[in-house]
ROFI-135015 format. One record per residue (C-alpha): residue in three letters; z, y, x. Coordinates in pm, whole numbers, padded with zeros to 5 digits, always signed. Layout:
REM residues N
AlaZYX;...
END
This chain:
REM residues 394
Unk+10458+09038+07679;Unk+10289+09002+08028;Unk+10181+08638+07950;Unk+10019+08755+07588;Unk+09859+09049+07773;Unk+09713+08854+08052;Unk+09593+08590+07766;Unk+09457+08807+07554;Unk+09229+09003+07853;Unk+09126+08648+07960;Unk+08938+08599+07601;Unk+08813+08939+07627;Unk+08633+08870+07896;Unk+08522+08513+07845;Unk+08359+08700+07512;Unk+08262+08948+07737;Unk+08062+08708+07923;Unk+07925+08496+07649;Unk+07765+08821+07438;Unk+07642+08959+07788;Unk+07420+08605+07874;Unk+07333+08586+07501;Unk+07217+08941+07497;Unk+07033+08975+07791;Unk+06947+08659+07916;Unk+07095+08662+08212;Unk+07366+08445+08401;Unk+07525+08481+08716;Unk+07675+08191+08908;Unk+08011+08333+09087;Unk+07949+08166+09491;Unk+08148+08006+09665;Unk+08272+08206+09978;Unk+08419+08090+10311;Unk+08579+08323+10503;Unk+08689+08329+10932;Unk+09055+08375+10943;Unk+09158+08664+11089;Unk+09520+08772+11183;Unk+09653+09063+10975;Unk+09976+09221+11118;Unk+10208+09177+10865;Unk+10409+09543+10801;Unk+10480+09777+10491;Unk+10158+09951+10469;Unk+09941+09626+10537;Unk+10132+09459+10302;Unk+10106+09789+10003;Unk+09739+09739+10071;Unk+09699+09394+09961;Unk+09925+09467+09668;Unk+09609+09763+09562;Unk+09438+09411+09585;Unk+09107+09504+09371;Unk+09020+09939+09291;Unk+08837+10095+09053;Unk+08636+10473+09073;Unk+08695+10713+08784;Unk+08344+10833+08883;Unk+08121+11129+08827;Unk+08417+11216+08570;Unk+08683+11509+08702;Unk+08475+11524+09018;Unk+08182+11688+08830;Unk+08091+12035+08932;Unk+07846+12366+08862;Unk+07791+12208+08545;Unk+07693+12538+08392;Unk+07592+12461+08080;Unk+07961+12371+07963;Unk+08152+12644+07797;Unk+08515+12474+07800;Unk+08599+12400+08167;Unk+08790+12088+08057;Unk+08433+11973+07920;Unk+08392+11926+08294;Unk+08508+11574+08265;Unk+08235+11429+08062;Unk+07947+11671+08128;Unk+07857+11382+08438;Unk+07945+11071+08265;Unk+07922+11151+07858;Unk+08264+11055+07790;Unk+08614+11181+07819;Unk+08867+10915+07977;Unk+09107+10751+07734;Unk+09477+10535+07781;Unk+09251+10234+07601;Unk+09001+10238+07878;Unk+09334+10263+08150;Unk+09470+09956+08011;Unk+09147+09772+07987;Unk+09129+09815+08363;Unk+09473+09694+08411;Unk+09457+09394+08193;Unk+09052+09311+08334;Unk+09257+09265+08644;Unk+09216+09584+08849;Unk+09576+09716+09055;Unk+09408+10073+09198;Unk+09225+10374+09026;Unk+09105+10661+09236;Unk+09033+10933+09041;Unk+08813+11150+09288;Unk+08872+11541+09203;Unk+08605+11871+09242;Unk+08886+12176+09248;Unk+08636+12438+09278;Unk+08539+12545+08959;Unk+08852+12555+08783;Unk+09000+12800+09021;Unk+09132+13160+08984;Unk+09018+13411+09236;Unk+09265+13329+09466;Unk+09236+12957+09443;Unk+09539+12907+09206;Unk+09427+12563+08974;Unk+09388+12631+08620;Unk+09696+12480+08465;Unk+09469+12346+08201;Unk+09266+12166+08442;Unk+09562+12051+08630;Unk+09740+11925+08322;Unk+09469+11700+08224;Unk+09410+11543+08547;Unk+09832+11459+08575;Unk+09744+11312+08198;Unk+09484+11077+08306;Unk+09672+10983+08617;Unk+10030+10938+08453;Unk+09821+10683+08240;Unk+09718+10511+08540;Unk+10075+10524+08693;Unk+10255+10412+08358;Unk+10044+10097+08381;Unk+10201+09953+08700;Unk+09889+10043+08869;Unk+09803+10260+09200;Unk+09638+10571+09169;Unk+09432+10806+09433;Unk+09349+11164+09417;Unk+09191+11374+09608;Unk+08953+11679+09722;Unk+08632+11568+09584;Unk+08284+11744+09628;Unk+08439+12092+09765;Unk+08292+12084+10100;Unk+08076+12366+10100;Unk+08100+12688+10348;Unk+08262+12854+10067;Unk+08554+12616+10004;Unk+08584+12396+10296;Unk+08322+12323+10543;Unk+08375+12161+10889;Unk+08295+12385+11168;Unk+08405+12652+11375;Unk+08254+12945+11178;Unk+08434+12846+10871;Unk+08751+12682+11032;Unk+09011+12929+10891;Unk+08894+12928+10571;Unk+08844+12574+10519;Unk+09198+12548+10657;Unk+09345+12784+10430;Unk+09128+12625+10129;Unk+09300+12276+10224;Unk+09664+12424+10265;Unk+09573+12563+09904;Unk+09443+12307+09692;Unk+09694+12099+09839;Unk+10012+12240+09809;Unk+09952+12313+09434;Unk+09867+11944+09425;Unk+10132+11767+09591;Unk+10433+12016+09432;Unk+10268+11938+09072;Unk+10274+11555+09143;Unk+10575+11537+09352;Unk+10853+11345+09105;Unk+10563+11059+09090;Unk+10650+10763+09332;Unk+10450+10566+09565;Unk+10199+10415+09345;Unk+10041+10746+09334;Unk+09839+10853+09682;Unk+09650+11136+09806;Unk+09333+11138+10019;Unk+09258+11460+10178;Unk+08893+11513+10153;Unk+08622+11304+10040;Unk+08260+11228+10289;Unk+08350+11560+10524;Unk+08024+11667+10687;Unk+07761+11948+10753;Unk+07603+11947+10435;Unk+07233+12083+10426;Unk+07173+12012+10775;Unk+06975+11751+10951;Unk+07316+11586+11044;Unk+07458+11560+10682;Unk+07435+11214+10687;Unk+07372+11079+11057;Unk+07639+11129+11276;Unk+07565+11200+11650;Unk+07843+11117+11906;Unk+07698+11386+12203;Unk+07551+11608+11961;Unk+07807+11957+11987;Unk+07756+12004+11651;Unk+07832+11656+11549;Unk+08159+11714+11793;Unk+08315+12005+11667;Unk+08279+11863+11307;Unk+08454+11556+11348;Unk+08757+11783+11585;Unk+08757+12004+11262;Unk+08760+11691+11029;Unk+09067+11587+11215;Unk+09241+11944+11211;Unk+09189+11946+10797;Unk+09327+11636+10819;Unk+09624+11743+10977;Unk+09678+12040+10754;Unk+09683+11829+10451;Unk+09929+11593+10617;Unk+10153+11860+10690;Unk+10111+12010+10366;Unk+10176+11729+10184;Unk+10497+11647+10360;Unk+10673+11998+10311;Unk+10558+11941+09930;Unk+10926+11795+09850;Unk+10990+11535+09585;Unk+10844+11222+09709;Unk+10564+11356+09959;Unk+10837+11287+10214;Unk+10653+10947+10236;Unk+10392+10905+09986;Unk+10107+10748+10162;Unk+09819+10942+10295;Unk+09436+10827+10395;Unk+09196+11055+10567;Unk+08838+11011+10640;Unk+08651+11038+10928;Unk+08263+11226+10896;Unk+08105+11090+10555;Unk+08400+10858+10510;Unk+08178+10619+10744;Unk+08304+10316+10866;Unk+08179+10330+11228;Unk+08251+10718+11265;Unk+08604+10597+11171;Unk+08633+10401+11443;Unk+08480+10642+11724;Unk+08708+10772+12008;Unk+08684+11106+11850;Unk+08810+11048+11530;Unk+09226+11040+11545;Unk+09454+11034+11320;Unk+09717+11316+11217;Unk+10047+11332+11333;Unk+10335+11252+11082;Unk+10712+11239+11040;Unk+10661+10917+10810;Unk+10621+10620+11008;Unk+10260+10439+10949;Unk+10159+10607+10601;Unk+09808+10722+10705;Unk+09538+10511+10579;Unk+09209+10518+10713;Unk+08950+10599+10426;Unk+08564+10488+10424;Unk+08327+10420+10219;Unk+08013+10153+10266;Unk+07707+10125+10038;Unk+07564+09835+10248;Unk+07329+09719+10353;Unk+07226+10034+10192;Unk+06839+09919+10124;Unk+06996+09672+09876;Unk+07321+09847+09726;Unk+07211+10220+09767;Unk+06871+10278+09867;Unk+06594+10388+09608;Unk+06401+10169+09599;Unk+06467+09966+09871;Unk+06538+09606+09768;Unk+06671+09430+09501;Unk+06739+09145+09707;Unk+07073+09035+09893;Unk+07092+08662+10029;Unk+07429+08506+10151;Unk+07173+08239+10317;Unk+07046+08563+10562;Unk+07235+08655+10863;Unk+07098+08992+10817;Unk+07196+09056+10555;Unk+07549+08964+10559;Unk+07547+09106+10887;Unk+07528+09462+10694;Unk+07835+09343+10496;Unk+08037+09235+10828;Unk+07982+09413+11133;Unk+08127+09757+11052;Unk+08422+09552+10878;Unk+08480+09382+11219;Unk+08471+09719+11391;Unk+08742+09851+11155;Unk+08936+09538+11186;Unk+08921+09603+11542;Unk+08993+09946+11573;Unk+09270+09992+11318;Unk+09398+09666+11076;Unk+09471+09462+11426;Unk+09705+09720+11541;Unk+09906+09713+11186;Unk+09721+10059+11068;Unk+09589+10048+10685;Unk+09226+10098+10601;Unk+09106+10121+10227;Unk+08723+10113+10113;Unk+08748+10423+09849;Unk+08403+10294+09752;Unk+08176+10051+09752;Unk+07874+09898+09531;Unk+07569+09798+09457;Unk+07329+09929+09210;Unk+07161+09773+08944;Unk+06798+09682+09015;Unk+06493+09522+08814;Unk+06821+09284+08662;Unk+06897+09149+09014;Unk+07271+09026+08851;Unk+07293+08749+09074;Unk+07228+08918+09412;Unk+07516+09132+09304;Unk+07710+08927+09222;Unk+07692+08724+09554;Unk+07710+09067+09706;Unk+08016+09176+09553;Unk+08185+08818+09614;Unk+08084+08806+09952;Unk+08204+09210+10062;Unk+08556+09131+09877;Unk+08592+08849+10037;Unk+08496+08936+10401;Unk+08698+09266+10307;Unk+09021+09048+10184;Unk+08987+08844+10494;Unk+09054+09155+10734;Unk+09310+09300+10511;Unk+09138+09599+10406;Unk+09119+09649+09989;Unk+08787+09787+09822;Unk+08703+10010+09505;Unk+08440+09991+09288;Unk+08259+10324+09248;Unk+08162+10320+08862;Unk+07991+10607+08722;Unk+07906+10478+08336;Unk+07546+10468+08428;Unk+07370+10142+08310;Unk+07021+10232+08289;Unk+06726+10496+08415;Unk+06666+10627+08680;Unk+07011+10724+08859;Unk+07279+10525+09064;Unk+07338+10230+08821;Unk+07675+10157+08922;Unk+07815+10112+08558;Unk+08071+09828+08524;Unk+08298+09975+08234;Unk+08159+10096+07929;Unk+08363+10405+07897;Unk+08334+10486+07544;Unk+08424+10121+07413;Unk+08667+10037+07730;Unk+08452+09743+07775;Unk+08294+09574+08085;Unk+07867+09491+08098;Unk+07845+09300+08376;Unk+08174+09100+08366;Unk+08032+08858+08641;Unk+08049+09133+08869;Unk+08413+09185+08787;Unk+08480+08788+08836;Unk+08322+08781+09163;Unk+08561+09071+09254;Unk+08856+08956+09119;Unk+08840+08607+09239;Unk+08814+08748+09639;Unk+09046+09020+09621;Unk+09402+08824+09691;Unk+09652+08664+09478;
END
C-alpha cells in the first residue's frame, strides 16, 4: 500500500510540475549542493530530529486572532487563510514527502473568563492534529500569538500573570493530548519578546530591559516544562522545544538564554526561526535576488547555523527551525529554489530539521509564502518542494 502511495504522489507531482511550467512559464533548475561535513553526536533526540527530516507550517490558520468580524469562533481557522484544513490536504503533505506539521495555536480568544479553552475550540484543534498523527507524521503545537501584557508578556511587571497564563493554557493542553505518543510535541511559546517597544525585534545583550526579558523567557519556559511533565499520560517524556527572544537563532545561543530543568533526560529542543538573509526571504521589498555564487549571501544562510551547531547540536542537544522561507517576489522561482536547496542542505548538514512556514498566500501584497493550495490539497511551486525534499535526509 506504501509502494502504490509513494507511486502515485510521485505522478502527482511530476503533473504538478509539468501544468506549473506550462502555466506560468517558468522553470526552476533544482542545484546541486555540496555540503562541509560536520560531526553530529549521534543520541535519541538527534537521531528523532532527523527522522522530522522535512516540516511543514499550518500557517495563519488556528493561530489567527481578534478577527472580529467572525461570528462562530471556530470560523477562526479560515478567517486568515480562506480555508478550513481538511484529512485530504494532511495526506497530501504526507505523501508530497513532508514527516512534521506544526500547527502554531492563538488560545486567547477562545477562552472563558478564567482562561478555561472552549471545548469546541479545543476539539477541533485535537481533530486536525489526530489527522496529522494518524498519518505516521510528527506534529507541533504550541502558544501562538498570545504574548501580549494581558496574556503573557515577558517582564517583571507582568511576570505572575504571564506565569499563571502559561501554567493555564498549558495544563489544559497537555492533559487533553496526553494518551497521544511521541510523534506529537509541544513548544511553549512562539517569538517571546517586548512587543510595541523599540526592542520588539532587536535584541540587546546589556540593555536591562533586553535582560530581564530573556531571564523571564527562560522562567516561562520552565513553567511549561514543569507543567507539561505533571500532565500524566505520556508528558512524562514527550519532547519539549523552547525559544529563546523572537525564536532567534543567535539570541538562542547567548550566555543568557538556558535551558529548563527536566526529569526527562535530553527532551528539550531548542526552537528558532530564520527568515534569512531577510532582504531576500522576508524583507519588503528588499531583493528578489539570492545567489549561491555570493559569499554574502550564503553567508546569511550559514553563520547563525554554525553558531547553533556550536552552541547546542555539538554537545548532542536538538535544535529545530519552526520556520523558515522565502517569499515570492516579481516570479524570482529560481532564487528560491536555490535558496531553499541550499538552507536544507546546510541545515541537514548540522543536524538541525527545518519547516516551511506556508500561509496559502500566492499573490498581492502580503507574505507570499504559499506552497500548498489549501482548498485543492495541491502544491504551486512544486520545485520548491523538490529542492526541499531532496536536502532534507534519507
Amino acid at each position: 500500500m506504501k509502494g502504490i502511495r509513494r507511486a502515485l504522489s510521485v505522478l502527482t507531482a511530476l503533473i504538478l510540475l509539468f501544468a506549473c511550467g506550462a502555466a506560468g512559464g517558468e522553470e526552476a533548475v533544482i542545484p546541486e549542493i555540496r555540503t562541509e561535513p560536520f560531526e553530529v553526536p549521534d543520541n535519541e533526540a538527534l537521531r528523532l530530529i532527523r527522522e522530522m527530516k522535512a516540516g511543514w507550517n499550518l500557517g495563519n490558520t488556528f493561530d489567527a486572532y481578534d478577527c472580529f468580524w467572525v461570528k462562530d469562533p471556530l470560523d477562526y481557522e479560515s478567517a486568515w487563510c480562506g480555508a478550513k484544513t481538511t484529512r485530504e490536504l494532511i495526506r497530501a503533505l504526507k505523501d508530497a514527502g513532508f514527516r512534521t506539521v506544526r500547527v502554531p495555536v492563538s488560545w486567547h480568544n477562545h477562552l472563558a473568563e478564567d482562561w478555561t479553552v472552549d471545548p469546541a475550540w479545543m476539539a477541533r484543534v485535537h481533530e486536525v492534529v489526530s489527522w496529522v498523527l494518524e498519518e505516521g507524521m510528527y506534529a507541533i503545537v504550541n502558544i501562538h500569538h498570545d504574548c501580549d501584557p494581558r496574556y503573557y508578556y515577558p517582564d517583571a511587571a507582568h511576570a505572575e500573570s504571564a506565569e499563571r497564563y502559561v501554567r493555564t493554557i498549558w495544563r489544559q493542553v497537555a492533559e487533553e493530548f496526553a494518551a497521544e505518543d511521541g510523534h506529537l510535541i509541544f513548544e511553549s511559546v512562539n517569538e517571546p519578546r517586548l512587543t510595541g517597544t523599540e526592542h520588539e525585534w532587536w535584541w540587546e545583550a546589556e540593555d536591562a530591559s533586553c535582560r530581564e526579558a530573556m531571564a523571564r523567557i527562560v522562567a516561562l519556559n520552565q513553567v511549561f516544562v514543569d507543567t507539561v511533565r505533571a500532565a500524566g499520560g505520556n508528558n512524562a517524556e514527550r519532547y519539549l522545544m523552547v525559544p529563546a527572544y523572537d525564536a532567534n537563532p543567535d539570541y538562542a545561543c547567548s550566555d543568557q538564554f538556558t535551558l529548563p530543568e527536566d526529569p526527562a533526560e535530553n527532551r528539550i529542543i531548542v526552537s528558532a526561526h530564520a527568515y534569512s538573509p531577510y532582504g531576500f526571504a522576508l524583507e519588503q521589498p528588499g531583493t528578489d535576488a539570492f545567489s549561491l555564487e555570493n559569499p554574502a549571501d550564503c553567508a546569511g544562510v550559514t553563520a547563525w547555523m554554525d553558531n547553533l551547531y556550536r552552541t547546542w547540536v555539538s554537545r548532542g542537544i536538538p535544535v529545530l527551525i519552526g520556520e523558515f522561507g522565502a517569499m515570492e517576489k516579481n516570479g524570482n522561482l529560481q532564487a528560491r529554489v536555490d535558496w531553499a536547496a541550499f538552507y536544507v542542505a546546510q541545515a541537514r548538514a548540522r543536524g538541525i530539521t527545518c519547516c516551511w512556514w506556508d500561509n496559502n498566500l500566492f499573490r498581492g501584497q502580503g507574505e507570499r509564502f504559499g506552497l500548498f493550495d489549501r482548498a485543492s490539497a495541491r502544491c504551486v511551486t512544486p520545485e520548491i518542494l523538490e529542492a526541499i525534499l531532496r536536502y532534507c535526509g534519507e
